[in-house]
KELUMLO-87868 format. One record per residue (C-alpha): z, x, y; residue number from 1. Coordinates in steps of 0.1 Angstrom, whole numbers, plus 2048, in hexadecimal, padded with zeros to 3 digits. Layout:
// KELUMLO-87868
<<Z X Y> NUM>
...
//
This chain:
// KELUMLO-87868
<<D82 22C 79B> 1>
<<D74 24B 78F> 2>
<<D50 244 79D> 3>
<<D5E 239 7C2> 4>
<<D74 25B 7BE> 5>
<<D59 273 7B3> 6>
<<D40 262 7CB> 7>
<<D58 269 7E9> 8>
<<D64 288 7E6> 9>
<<D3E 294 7DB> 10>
<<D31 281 7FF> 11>
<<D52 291 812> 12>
<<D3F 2B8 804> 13>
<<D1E 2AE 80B> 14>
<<D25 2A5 832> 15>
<<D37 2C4 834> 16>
<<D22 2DD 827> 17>
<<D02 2CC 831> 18>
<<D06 2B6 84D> 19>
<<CF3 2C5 86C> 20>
<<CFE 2BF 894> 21>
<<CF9 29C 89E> 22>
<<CDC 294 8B7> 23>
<<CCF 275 8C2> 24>
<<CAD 27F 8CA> 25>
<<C94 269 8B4> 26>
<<C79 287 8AF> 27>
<<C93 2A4 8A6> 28>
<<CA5 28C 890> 29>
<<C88 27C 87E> 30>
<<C77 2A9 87A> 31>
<<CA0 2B4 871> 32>
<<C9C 294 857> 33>
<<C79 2A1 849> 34>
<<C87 2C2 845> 35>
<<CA8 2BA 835> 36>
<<C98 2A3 81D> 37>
<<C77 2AD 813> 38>
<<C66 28A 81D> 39>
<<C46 28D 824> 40>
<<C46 26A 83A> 41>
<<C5F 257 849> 42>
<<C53 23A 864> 43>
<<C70 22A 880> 44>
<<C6F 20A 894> 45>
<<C85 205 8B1> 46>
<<C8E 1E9 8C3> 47>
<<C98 1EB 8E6> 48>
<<CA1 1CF 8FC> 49>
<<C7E 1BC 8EE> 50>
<<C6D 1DA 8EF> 51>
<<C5E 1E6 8CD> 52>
<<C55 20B 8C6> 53>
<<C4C 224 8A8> 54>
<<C4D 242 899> 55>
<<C39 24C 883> 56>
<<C18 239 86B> 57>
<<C23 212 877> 58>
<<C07 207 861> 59>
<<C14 217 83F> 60>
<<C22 202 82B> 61>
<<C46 20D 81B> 62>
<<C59 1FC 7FC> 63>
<<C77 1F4 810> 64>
<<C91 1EE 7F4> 65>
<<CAF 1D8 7FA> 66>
<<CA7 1D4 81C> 67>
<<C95 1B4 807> 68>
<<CB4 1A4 807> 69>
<<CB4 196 828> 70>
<<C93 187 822> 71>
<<C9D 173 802> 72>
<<CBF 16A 814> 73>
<<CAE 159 82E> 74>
<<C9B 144 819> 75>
<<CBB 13C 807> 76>
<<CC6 136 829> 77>
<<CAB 11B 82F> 78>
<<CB1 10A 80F> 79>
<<CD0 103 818> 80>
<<CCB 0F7 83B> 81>
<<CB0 0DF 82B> 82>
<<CCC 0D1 815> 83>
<<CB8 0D9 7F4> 84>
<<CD6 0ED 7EB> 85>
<<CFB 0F8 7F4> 86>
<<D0D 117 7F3> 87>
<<D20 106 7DE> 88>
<<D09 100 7C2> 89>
<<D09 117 7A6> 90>
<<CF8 12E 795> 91>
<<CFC 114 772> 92>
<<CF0 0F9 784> 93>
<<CD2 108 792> 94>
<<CC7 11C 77A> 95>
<<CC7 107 758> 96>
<<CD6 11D 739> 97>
<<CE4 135 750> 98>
<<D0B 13D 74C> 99>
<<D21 15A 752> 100>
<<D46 162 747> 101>
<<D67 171 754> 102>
<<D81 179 73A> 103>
<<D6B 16A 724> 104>
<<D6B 145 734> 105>
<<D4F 138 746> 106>
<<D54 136 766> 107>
<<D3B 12A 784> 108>
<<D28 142 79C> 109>
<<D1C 131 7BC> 110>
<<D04 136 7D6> 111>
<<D18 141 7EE> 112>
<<D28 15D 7D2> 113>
<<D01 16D 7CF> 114>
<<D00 16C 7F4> 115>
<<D1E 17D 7F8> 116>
<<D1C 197 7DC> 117>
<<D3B 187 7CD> 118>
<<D2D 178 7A8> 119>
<<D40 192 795> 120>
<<D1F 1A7 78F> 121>
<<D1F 1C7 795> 122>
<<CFD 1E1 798> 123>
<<D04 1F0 776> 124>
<<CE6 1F5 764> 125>
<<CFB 1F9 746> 126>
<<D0E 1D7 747> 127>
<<CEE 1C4 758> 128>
<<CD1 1D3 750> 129>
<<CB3 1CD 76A> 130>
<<C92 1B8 762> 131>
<<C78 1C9 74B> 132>
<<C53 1CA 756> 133>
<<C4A 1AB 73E> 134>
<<C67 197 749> 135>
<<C66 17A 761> 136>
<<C7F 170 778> 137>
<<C8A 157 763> 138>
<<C8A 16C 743> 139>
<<C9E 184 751> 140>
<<CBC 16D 759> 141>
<<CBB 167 739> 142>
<<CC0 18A 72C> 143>
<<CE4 186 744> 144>
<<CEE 167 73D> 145>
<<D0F 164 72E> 146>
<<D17 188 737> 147>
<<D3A 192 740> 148>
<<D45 194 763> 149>
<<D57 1B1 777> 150>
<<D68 199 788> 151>
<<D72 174 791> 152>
<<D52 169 7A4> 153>
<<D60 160 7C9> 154>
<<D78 17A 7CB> 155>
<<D6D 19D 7CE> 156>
<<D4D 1AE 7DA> 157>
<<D39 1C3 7C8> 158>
<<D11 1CD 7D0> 159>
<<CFD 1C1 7B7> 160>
<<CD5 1BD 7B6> 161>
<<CDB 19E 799> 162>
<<CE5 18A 7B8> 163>
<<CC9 188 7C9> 164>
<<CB1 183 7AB> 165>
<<CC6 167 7A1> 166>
<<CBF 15E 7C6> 167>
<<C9A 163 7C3> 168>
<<C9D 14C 7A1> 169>
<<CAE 131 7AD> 170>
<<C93 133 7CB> 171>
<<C7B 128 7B1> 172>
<<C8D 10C 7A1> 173>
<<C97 0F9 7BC> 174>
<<C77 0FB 7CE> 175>
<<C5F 103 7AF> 176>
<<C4F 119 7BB> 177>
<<C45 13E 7B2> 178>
<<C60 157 7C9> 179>
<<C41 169 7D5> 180>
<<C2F 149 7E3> 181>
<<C4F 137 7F1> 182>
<<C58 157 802> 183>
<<C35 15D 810> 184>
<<C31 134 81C> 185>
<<C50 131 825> 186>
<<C5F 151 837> 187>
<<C47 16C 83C> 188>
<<C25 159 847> 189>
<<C38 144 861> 190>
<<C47 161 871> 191>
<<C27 174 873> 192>
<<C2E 18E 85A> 193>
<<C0D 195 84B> 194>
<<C18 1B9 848> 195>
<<C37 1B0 82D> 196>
<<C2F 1AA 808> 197>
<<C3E 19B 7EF> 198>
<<C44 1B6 7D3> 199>
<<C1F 1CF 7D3> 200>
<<C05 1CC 7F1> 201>
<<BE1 1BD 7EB> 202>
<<BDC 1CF 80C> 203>
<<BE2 1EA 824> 204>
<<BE7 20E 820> 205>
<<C06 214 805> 206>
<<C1D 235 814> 207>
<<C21 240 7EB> 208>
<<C4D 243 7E4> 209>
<<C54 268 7DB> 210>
<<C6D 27A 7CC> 211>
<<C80 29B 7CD> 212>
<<C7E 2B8 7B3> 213>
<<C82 2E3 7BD> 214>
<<C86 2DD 7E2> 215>
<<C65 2C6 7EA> 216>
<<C5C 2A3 7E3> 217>
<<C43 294 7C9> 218>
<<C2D 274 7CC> 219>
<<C40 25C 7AF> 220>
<<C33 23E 7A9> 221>
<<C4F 225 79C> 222>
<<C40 1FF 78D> 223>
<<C49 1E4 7A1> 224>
<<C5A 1C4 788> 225>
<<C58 1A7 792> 226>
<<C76 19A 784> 227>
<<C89 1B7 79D> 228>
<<C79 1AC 7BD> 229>
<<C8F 193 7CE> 230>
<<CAA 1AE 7CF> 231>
<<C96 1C9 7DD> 232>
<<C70 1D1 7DA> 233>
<<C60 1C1 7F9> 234>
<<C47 1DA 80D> 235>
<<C3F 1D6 82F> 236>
<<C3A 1F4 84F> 237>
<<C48 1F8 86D> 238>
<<C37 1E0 87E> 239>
<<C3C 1C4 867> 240>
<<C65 1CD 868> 241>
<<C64 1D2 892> 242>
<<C57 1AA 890> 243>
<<C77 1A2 875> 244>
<<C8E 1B7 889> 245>
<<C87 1A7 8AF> 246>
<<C89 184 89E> 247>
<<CAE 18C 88F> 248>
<<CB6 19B 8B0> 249>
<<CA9 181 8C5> 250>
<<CB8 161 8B5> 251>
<<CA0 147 8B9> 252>
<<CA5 13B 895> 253>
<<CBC 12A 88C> 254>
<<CBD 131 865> 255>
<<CC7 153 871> 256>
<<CDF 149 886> 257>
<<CF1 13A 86B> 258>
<<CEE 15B 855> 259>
<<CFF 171 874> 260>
<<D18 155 87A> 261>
<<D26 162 857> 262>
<<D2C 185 85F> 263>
<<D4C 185 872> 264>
<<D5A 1A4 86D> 265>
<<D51 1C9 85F> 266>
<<D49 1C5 83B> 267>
<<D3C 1A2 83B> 268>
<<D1D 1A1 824> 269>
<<D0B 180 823> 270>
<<CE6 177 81B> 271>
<<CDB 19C 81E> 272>
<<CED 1AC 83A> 273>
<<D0A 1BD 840> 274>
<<D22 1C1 85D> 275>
<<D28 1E1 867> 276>
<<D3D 1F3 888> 277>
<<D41 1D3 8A7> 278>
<<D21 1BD 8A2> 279>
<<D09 1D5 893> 280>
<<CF7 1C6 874> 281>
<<CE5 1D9 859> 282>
<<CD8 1E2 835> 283>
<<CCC 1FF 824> 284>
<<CB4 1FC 809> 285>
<<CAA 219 7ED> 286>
<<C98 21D 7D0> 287>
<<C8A 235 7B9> 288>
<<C70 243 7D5> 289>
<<C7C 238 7F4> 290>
<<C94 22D 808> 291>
<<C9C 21A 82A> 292>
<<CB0 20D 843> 293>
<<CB7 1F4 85E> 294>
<<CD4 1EB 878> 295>
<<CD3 1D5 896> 296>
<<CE8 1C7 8B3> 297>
<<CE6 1A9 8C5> 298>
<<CFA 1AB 8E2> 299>
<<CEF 1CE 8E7> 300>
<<CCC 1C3 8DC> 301>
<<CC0 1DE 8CF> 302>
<<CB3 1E8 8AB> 303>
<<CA8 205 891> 304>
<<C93 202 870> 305>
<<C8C 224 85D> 306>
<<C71 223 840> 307>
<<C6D 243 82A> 308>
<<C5B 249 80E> 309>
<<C77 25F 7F8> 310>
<<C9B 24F 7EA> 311>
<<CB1 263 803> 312>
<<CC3 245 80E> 313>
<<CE5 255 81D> 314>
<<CCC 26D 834> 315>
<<CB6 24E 839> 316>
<<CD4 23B 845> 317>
<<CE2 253 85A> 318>
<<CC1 25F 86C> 319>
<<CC0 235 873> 320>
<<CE8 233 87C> 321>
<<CE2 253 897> 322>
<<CC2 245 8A6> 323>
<<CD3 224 8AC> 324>
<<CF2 236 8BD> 325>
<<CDF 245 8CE> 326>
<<CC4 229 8DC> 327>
<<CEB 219 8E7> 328>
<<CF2 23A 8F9> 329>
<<D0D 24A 8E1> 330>
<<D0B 26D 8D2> 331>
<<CF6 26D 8B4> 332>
<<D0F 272 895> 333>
<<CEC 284 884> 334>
<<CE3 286 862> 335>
<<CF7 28B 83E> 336>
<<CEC 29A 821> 337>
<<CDF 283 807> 338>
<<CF0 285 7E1> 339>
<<CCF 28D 7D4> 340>
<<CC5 2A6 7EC> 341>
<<CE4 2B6 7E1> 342>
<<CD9 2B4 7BD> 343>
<<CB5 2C4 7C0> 344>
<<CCA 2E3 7D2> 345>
<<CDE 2E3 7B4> 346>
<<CCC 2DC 79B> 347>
<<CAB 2F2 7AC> 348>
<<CC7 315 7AC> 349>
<<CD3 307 787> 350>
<<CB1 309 777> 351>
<<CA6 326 784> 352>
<<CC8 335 77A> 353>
<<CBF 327 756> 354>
<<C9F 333 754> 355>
<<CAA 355 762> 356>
<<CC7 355 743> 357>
<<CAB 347 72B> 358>
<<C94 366 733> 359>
<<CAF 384 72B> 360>
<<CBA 36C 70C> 361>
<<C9E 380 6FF> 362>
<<CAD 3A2 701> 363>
<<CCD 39C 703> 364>
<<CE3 3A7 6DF> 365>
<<D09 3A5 6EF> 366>
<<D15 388 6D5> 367>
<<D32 380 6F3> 368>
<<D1C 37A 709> 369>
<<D03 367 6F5> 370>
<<D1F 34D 6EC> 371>
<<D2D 349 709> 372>
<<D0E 346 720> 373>
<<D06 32E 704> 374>
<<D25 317 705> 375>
<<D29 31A 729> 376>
<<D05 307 729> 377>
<<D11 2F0 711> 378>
<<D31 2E5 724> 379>
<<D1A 2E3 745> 380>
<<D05 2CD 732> 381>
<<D1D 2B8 722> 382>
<<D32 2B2 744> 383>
<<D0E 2A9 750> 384>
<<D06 28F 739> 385>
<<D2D 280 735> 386>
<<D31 27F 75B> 387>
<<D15 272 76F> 388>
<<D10 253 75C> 389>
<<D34 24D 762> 390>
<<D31 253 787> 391>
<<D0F 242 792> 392>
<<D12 226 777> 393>
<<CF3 22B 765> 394>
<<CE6 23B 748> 395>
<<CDD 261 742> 396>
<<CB7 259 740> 397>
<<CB9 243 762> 398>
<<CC9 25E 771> 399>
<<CAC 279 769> 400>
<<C90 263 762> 401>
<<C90 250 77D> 402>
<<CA9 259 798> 403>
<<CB1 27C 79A> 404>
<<C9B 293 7A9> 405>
<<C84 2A7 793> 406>
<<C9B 2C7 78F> 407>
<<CB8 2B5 784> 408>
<<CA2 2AB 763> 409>
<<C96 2CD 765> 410>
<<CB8 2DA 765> 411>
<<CC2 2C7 747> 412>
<<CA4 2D3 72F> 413>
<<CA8 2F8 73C> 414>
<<CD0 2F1 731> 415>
<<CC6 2EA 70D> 416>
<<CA9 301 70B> 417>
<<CC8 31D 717> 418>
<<CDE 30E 6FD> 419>
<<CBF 312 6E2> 420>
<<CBB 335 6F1> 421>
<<CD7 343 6ED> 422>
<<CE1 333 6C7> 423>
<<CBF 342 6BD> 424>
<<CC6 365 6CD> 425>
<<CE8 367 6B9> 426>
<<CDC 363 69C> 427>
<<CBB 379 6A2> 428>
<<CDD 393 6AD> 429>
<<CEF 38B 690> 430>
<<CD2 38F 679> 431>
<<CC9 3AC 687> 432>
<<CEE 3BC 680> 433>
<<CEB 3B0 65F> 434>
<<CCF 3C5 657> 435>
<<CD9 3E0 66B> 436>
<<CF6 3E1 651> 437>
<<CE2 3D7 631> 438>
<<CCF 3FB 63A> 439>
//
């Protein structure tokens, strides 16, 4: 409750203090984007009654985070239409040693739970700790099994990457074959997509993820693991997702057919997509350096992908969500302010405030004002490290190691080195006074 709480009313500040005038032209919105942002390359594909246009490098190939989702759904999708396995199997029985509890009794997750996001998993790092880089598929369920649910599986949803890597395991068991080469054989190279990989490109020119720090963005490099890349670590360009994009929208398969048939209503998740405002259909994907977005419409037949190279994901969705209004003739709702953006305003003002405070530490000798400044840095610093954890469900070194833009971390040493600062400048003070005396 807290994090949903915290997340809101932090989102509800952002869009009113940063949110600019919505527009629905594609070249304003993608420069206003740039500008708000930092990122140094964002690429879009539209789809327009069958015809297919860009903006942007269409050649560059982007990580396109959970966006992957889709891609291992359908080939979930296709085992089941094969009959080599139901959406009522489970987890156990596909996945040999595997079990999971809920109030400490085993209970069964099925295929259709992982498809829905309804296993009980949740995206806590914390709880359910993500693959390491010498861990297989395999391996890594291991490292989860018997873990303790958030919930009964079947009856409430909750996002979760585990899903889909369970997903991209039980891909391999039934069919015995490595995820990468029964995705490549068996989705991607009969649909033409030469552009998409599997995880990190032999080929073709890599747009490098970024990441924010002081009001500009840095090339950051993040390893791909294996074990992680069924839930999100597919790269393709624009072109490559115009081709996936026109074959959803166009319906002439019927695997994907049955995928849409699931999504009835607004909120509907199933093998990858989500159902969003009358028959829209969509998913965002983000990672540490980038993020993306993608929403289409059949009956208005129409579609938008946006690929950028920097996780900004609630700007990336909304520069996606105006440019789609706005292809179906509605006023462009324009573009929020992403949390992090937010953050590297912050956190940018905060250390230069602390460095500023660290500076006249040195000829500073009020003792007040030495132990104040001081515990006022301490209680920023402590609020820093209990809270965030708390509200993004992940742990302090996540959050500024990996996540977090560059200034936030920045922030957080320049708080201790104020803290150190001003503790050594009192007792230089005091030391001083004492001697003062002594004479």
């Amino acid at each position: 409750m807290l994090k949903c709480t915290v997340i809101t009313v932090l989102a509800l500040v952002v869009n009113i203090l940063f949110r600019p005038a919505g527009n629905t032209g594609l070249e304003i919105l993608v420069q206003e984007y740039k500008s708000q942002t930092k990122c140094g390359n964002v690429s879009v594909v539209v789809y327009d009654h069958g015809e297919i246009s860009y903006y942007g490098d269409e050649e560059g190939l982007y990580q396109i985070g959970s966006m992957t989702k889709s891609f291992t759904g359908l080939a979930v999708q296709k085992l089941i239409n094969e009959g080599r396995i139901s959406e009522d199997d489970t987890a156990s029985e596909l996945i040999p040693g595997f079990t999971a509890y809920y109030d400490s009794s085993a209970v069964d997750i099925t295929v259709k739970d992982l498809l829905e996001q309804k296993s009980g998993f949740t995206n806590s790092e914390k709880d359910y700790p993500s693959a390491s880089s010498d861990m297989t598929l395999d391996t890594w369920a291991g490292s989860i099994s018997c873990k303790e649910l958030k919930s009964m599986p079947g009856t409430e949803y909750a996002y979760s990457n585990v899903n889909y890597n369970l997903l991209g395991l039980i891909i391999e068991k039934v069919t015995g074959k490595a995820y990468k080469d029964y995705m490549k054989e068996t989705v991607l190279d009969p649909m033409g997509l030469e552009s998409v990989s599997v995880g990190m490109p032999q080929n073709g020119s890599i747009i490098e993820g970024s990441r924010l720090g002081f009001r500009t963005s840095f090339e950051y490099k993040v390893p791909v693991r294996d074990a992680s890349i069924p839930a999100g670590y597919f790269y393709s360009n624009t072109e490559g997702i115009g081709i996936w994009m026109k074959a959803w929208i166009e319906g002439d398969d019927p695997d994907m057919d049955d995928i849409l048939s699931k999504l009835n209503y607004k909120g509907d998740y199933y093998a990858g997509w989500e159902r969003f405002d009358g028959d829209t259909i969509g998913h965002s994907g983000g990672t540490p350096n980038y993020s993306s977005r993608i929403v289409f419409s059949r009956s208005s037949q129409t579609g938008v992908c946006v690929l950028s190279s920097l996780n900004v994901a609630a700007t990336t969705d909304s520069l996606c969500n105006s440019i789609f209004e706005g292809l179906n003739g509605q006023e462009g709702s324009g573009l929020v302010c992403d949390v992090w953006t937010v953050f590297d305003i912050i956190f940018t003002s905060v250390s230069a405030i602390g460095v500023l405070f660290l500076l006249m530490t040195l000829f500073v000798r009020k003792k007040g004002f030495l132990i104040g400044s001081g515990i006022l840095f301490a209680v920023l610093l402590l609020l820093t490290v209990l809270i965030l954890p708390a509200v993004f469900g992940a742990g302090l070194k996540d959050i500024a190691f990996v996540w977090a833009p560059w200034s936030f971390t920045a922030g957080l040493v320049i708080f201790v080195a104020d803290i150190a600062g001003a503790l050594i400048r009192l007792v230089v003070v005091k030391r001083n006074e004492g001697r003062t005396k002594t004479g």
